[in-house]
C-alpha positions, 0 to 999 in steps of 0.5 A: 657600476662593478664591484669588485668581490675578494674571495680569500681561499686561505688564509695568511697565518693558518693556525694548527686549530683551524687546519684540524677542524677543516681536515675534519670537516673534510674528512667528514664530506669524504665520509657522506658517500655512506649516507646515501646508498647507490650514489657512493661511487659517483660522489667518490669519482667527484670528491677525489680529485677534489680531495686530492687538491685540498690536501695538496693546498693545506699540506705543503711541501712532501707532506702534501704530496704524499698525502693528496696522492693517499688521499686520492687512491683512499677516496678512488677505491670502494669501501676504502673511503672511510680512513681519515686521511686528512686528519691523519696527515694532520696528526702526522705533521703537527703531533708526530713531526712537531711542524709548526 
């Protein structure tokens, strides 16, 4: 007997509160590199792209675009890494172009 197993990636209605606790969480792992010594740039290598599609997923529309493409060269490049670009693009949308 198969069950079938639902996994919800985003939700419906996604509330300002949960897109910043998220975009600091994320902010957060972009930022784990600089915990462990000598692994930094193979974490960053895999964290990129990964980084770059969360953007895009969270942010919609030219937003999201910018933002993953930023988010992607940030987390690409050394040294670079520690700038919070999802929570910044969170301040951008919600506290500076007053999206709801």
């Amino acid at each position: 007997m198969s069950e079938e197993i639902e996994v919800i990636t985003t939700p419906k209605k996604s509330s300002k509160k949960s897109k910043l606790i998220l975009s600091i969480v994320f902010d957060l792992i972009g930022m784990l590199s600089y915990i462990v010594p000598g692994y930094a740039e193979s974490i960053d290598i895999v964290w990129a792209p990964v980084s770059f599609l969360l953007l895009r997923k969270m942010y919609k529309g030219k937003i999201g675009e910018v933002a993953s493409v930023i988010g992607f060269i940030e987390e690409a490049f050394p040294f670079i890494d520690i700038i919070p670009t999802f929570t910044i693009t969170w301040i951008y949308k919600y506290l500076i172009k007053k999206e709801e």
